[in-house]
C-alpha positions in Angstrom: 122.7 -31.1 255.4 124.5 -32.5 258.1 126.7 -36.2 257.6 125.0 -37.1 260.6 121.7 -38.9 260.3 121.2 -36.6 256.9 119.5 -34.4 259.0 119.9 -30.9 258.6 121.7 -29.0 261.5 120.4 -25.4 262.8 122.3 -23.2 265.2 119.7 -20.4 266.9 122.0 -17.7 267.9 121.4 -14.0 268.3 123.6 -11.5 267.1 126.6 -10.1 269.6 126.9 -13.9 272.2 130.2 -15.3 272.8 128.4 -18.2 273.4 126.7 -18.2 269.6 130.0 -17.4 268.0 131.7 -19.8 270.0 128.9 -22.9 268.6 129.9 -21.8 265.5 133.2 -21.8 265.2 133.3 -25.4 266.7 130.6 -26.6 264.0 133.0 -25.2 261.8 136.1 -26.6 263.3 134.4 -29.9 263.0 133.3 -29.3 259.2 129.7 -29.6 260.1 127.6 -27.6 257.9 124.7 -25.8 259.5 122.4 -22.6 259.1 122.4 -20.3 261.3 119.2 -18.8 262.4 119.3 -15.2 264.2 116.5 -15.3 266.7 116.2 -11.5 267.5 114.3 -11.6 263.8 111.4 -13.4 264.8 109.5 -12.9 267.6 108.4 -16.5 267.7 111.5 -18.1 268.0 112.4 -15.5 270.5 109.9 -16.4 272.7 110.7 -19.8 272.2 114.4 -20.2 272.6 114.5 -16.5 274.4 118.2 -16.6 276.5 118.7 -20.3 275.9 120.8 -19.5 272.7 122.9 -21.5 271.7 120.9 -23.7 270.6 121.6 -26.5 268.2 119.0 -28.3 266.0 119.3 -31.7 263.9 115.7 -31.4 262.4 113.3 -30.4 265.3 115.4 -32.0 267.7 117.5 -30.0 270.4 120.9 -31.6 270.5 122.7 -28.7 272.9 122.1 -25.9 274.9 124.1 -22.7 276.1 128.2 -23.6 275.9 128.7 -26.2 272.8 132.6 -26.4 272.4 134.1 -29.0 270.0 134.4 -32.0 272.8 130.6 -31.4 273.0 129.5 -31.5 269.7 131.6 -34.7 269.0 129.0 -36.3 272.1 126.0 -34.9 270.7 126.9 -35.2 267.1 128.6 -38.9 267.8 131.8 -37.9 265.7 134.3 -40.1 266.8 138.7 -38.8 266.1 141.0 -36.8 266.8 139.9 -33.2 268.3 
């Protein structure tokens, strides 16, 4: 679960994006816990999310899209400090 809104936060990623790996290592630079969700797995959420990835869920709400850095997710997330 995520401190924000107690909503749980989901990262869609697929396996071998800079992009993806670059999400996560701002959610974690930010001490946001979150699941991460391969979308190559499932041909649902592939053809769903497809090359949008990253994408970042609180619930079944789309907070971000393609580069989330750590500036970002303290906008989307509305973390306020230093970083």
């Amino acid at each position: 679960m995520s401190e924000v809104d107690g909503a749980a936060l989901t990262l869609y990623s697929r396996a071998g994006c800079h992009l993806c790996e670059d999400a996560e290592a701002a959610l974690d630079a930010l001490n946001q816990p979150f699941t991460r969700t391969d979308i190559g797995t499932d041909p649902d959420l592939e053809a769903r999310y497809g090359w949008d990835v990253p994408v970042l869920l609180r619930g079944e709400v789309v907070l971000a899209k393609g580069v989330i850095n750590v500036a970002r997710l303290r906008r989307v997330l509305g973390l306020t400090g230093p970083g």
